[in-house]
C-alpha positions as CSV (number, residue, x, y, z in Angstrom):
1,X,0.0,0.0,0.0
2,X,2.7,2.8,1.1
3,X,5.0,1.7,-2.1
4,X,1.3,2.6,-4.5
5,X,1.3,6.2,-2.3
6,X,5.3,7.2,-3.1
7,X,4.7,8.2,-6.2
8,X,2.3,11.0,-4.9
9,X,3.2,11.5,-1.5
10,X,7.1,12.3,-2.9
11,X,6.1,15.1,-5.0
12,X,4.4,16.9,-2.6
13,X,7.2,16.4,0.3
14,X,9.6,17.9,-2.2
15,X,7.4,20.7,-3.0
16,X,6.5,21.9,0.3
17,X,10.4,21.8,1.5
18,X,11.6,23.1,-1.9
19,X,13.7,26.4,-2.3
20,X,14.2,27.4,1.8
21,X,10.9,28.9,2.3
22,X,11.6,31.3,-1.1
23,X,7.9,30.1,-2.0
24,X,6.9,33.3,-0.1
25,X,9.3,36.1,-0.4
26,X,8.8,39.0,-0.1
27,X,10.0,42.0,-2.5
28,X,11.1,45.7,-0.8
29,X,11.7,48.9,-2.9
30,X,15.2,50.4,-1.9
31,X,14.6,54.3,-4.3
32,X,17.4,55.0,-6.2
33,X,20.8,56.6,-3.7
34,X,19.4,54.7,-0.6
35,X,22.4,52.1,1.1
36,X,22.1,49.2,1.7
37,X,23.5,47.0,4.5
38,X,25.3,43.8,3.4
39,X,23.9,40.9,5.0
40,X,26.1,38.1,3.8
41,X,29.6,38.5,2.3
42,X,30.3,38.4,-1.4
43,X,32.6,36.6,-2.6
44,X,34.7,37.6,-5.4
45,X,32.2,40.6,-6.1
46,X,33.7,42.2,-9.6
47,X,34.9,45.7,-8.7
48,X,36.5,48.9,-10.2
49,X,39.3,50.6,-8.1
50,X,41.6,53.3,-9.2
51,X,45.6,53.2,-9.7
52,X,48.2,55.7,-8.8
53,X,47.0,57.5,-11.5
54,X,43.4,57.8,-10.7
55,X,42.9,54.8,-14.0
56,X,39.8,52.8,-13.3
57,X,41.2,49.4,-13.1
58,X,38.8,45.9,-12.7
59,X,39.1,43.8,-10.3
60,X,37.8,41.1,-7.5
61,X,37.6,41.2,-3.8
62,X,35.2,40.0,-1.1
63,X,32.2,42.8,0.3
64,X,32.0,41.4,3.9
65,X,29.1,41.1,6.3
66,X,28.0,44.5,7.6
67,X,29.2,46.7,4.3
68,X,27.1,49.7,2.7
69,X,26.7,49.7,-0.6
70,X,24.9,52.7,-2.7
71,X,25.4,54.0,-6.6
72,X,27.5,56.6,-7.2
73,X,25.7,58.8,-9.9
74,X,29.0,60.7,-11.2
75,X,32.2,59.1,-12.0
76,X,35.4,61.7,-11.3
């Protein structure tokens, strides 16, 4: 009897348990200059830093735990 209910019982166990409770997020509006506060780290977040020269150059680095981050709206 229980090996004629896996087939239906299995789907919905995954279902239910799927994603981490994502099924029921929730979406905020941050307007446009507002920081925000880093709740995880990043790892290897793509960057642009600036030489000796002031020369925007790309590169990688880790944005820990408890960072701002905002836009800038005008590059120097």
């Amino acid at each position: 009897m229980i090996r004629k209910l896996i087939p239906f019982l299995l789907p919905i166990l995954l279902l239910t348990g799927c994603g981490g409770g994502t099924l029921f997020t929730r979406t905020i509006y941050v307007p446009h200059g507002t920081p925000v506060r880093l709740r995880e780290t990043v790892k290897d977040a793509k960057v642009w830093v600036k030489d000796a020269d002031g020369k925007p150059i790309a590169g990688k680095m880790d944005l820990p735990e408890g960072w701002y981050a905002l836009p800038v709206d005008d590059e120097e």
